[in-house]
C-alpha positions in Angstrom: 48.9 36.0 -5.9 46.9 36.4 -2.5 43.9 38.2 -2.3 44.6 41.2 0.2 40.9 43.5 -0.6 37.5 41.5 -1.4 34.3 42.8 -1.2 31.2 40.5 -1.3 27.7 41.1 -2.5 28.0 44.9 -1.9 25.1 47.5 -2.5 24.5 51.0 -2.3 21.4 52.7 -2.5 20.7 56.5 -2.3 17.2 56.9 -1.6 14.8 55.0 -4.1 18.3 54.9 -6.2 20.1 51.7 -6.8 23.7 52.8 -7.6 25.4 49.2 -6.8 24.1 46.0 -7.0 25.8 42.9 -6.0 29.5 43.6 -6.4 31.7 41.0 -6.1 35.3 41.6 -6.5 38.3 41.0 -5.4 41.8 42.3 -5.2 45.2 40.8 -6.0 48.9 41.0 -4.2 51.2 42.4 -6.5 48.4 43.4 -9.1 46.7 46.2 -11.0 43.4 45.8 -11.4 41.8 47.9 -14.0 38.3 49.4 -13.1 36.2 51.0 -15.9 32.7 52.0 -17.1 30.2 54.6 -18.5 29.8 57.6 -16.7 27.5 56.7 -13.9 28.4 53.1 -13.9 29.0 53.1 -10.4 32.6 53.3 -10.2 33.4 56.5 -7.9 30.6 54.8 -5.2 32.8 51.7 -5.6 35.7 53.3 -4.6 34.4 55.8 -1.9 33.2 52.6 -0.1 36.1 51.0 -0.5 37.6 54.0 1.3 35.2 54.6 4.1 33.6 57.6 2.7 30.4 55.5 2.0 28.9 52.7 4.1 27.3 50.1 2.0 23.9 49.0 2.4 24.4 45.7 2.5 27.5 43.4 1.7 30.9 42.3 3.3 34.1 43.8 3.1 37.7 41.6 3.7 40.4 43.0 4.2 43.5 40.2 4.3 41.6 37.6 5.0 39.0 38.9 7.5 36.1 40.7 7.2 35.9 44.4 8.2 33.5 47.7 8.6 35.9 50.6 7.3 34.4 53.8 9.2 36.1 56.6 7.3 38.9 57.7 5.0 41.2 57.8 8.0 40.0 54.1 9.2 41.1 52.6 5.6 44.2 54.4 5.3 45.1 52.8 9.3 45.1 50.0 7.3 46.9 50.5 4.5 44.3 51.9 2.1 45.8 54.6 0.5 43.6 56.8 -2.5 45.3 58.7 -5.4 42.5 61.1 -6.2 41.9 62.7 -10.3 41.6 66.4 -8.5 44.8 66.1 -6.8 44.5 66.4 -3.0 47.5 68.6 -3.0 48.4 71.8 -0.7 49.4 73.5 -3.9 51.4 76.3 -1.7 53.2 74.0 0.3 56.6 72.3 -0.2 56.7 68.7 -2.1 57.7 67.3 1.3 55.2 68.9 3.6 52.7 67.4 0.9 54.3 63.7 1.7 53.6 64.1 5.1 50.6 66.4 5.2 48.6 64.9 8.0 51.6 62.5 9.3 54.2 65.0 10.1 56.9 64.3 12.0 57.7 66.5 15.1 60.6 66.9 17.9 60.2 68.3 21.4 61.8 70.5 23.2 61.9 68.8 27.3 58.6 67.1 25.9 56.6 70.6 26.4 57.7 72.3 23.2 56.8 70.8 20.1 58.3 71.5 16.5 58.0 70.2 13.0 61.0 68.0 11.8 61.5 70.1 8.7 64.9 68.0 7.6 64.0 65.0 8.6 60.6 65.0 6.8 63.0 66.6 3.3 65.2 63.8 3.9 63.0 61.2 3.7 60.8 62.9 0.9 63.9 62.6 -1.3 64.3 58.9 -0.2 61.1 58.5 -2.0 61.1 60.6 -4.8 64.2 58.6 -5.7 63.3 55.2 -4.9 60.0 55.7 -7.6 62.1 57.5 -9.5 60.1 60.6 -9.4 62.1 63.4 -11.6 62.2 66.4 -8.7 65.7 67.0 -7.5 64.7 69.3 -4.5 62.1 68.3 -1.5 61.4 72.1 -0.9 60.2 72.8 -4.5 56.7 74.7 -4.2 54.4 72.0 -5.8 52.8 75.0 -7.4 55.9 74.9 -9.4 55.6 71.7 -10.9 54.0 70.3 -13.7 50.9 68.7 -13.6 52.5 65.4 -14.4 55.1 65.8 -11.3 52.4 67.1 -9.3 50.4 63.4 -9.9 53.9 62.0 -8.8 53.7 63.8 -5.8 50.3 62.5 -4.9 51.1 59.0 -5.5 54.5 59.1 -3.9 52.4 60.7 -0.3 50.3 57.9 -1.0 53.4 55.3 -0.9 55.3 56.7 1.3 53.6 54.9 4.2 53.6 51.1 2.6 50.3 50.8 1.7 48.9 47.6 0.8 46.2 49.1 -1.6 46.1 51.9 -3.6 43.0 53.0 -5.1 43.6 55.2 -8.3 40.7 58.0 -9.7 41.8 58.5 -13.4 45.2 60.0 -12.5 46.5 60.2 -16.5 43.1 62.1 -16.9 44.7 66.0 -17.2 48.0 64.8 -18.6 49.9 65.4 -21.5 51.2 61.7 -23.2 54.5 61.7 -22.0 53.4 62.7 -18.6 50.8 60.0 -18.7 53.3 57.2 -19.3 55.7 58.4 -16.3 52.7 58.1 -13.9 51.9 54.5 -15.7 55.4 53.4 -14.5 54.7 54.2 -11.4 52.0 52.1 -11.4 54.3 49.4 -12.4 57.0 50.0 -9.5 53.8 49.8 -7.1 53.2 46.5 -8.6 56.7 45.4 -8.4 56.7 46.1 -4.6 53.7 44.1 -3.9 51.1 47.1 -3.6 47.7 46.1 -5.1 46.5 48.9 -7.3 42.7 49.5 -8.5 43.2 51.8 -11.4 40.0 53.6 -12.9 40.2 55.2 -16.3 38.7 56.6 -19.1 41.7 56.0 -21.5 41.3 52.4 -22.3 44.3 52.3 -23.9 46.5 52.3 -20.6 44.2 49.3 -19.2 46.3 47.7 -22.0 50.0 49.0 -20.8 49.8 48.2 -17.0 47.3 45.7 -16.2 46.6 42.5 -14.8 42.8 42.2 -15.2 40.0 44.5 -16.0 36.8 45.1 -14.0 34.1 46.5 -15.9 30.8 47.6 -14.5 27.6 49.0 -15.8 24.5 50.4 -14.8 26.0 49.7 -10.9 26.3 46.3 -11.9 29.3 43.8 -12.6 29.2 42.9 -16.5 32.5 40.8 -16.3 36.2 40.6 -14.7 38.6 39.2 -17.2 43.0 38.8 -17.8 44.3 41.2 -19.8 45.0 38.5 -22.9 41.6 37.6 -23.0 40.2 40.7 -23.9 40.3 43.7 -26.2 39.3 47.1 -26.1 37.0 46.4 -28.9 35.0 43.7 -26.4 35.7 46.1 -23.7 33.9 48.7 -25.2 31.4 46.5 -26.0 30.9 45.2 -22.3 30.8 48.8 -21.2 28.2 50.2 -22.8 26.1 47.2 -23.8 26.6 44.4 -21.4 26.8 40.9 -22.3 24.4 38.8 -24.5 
């Protein structure tokens, strides 16, 4: 698998605070990448400068090959960084499809003066994508206030795919969700996978490191403890690595 996301050396500090130290990392074509740690670890900085919202201190970013200064949230999703967020960034009163598009909407003019929103067009292509992940909502102009919370993390992830992202970064999305729930948004993590889509996928719940994937990042203290393959390591060791480090 091609590396489409690396970062090299990367630190962060926040005053006399050291939050990262040296990350390397990189991220994999067609992968999910599991991203865990102890509260604190340094895991929400990781992703927030992965996404623009923090400038490193020091370190390199590369981004499909070449190396790159992401600017802001807007910059990385431009190029196909896309972020699934634990507190849903949702407009709760709004429509499933005026959600998928919030910020992208599609418009028609009238004479090129008069411009208005393309209401069906934006539905129809909100159900195109609720059916192509398989996302159980039969009607584009549901309220999402309507759904559950499990169709409502749907919803965030299918906004975030909707625009063929190359990476999508995911803050504990299974976090607020019943079991059941929690295993249709895992899937989804699978179809991202199965389309090419690099995923970063940080959890609490170990146990879904287990169901969807590839490798598993751990960090600790703001520091890299160890990046292993799924079959070489279990959550027993992973535990371990979390809160103790290595030998």
């Amino acid at each position: 698998m091609d590396t489409v996301f690396a970062i090299s050396k990367i630190c962060k500090k926040f005053g006399g605070v050291q939050a990262l130290t040296n990350i390397d990392m990189e991220i994999r074509e067609g992968e999910v990448l599991g991203l865990v740690g102890d509260n604190g670890a340094g895991k929400s900085t990781l992703l927030k400068i992965l996404t623009g919202a923090y400038k490193p201190t020091s370190g390199q970013i590369f981004f499909k090959g070449r190396e790159v200064t992401i600017n802001s949230p807007r910059h990385s999703r431009e190029m196909g960084i896309e972020m699934v967020y634990q507190h849903l960034a949702l407009c709760k009163k709004l429509d499933v499809a005026s959600n998928l598009f919030l910020g992208r909407e599609i418009y028609w003019s009238f004479f090129g003066i008069i411009h208005f929103l393309y209401k069906k067009q934006m539905q129809r292509l909100a159900l195109e994508t609720l059916r192509k992940l398989k996302i159980n909502i039969q009607d584009p102009r549901e309220s999402v206030d309507n759904l559950s919370g499990g169709q409502q993390q749907a919803v965030a992830i299918g906004k975030a795919v909707r625009f063929n992202p190359k990476v999508v970064l995911m803050d504990e999305p299974t976090a607020n969700l019943a079991v059941r729930e929690a295993a249709k948004v895992l899937d989804l993590m699978i179809s991202m996978k199965n389309d090419g889509i690099a995923v970063v996928f940080v959890t609490h719940r170990l146990q879904d490191i287990f169901e969807v994937c590839d490798r598993v990042f751990i960090l600790k203290g703001g520091e890299k403890v160890d990046c292993r393959k799924i079959p070489e390591i279990d959550k027993e060791e992973m535990v371990k690595l979390m809160f103790l480090g290595k030998d």
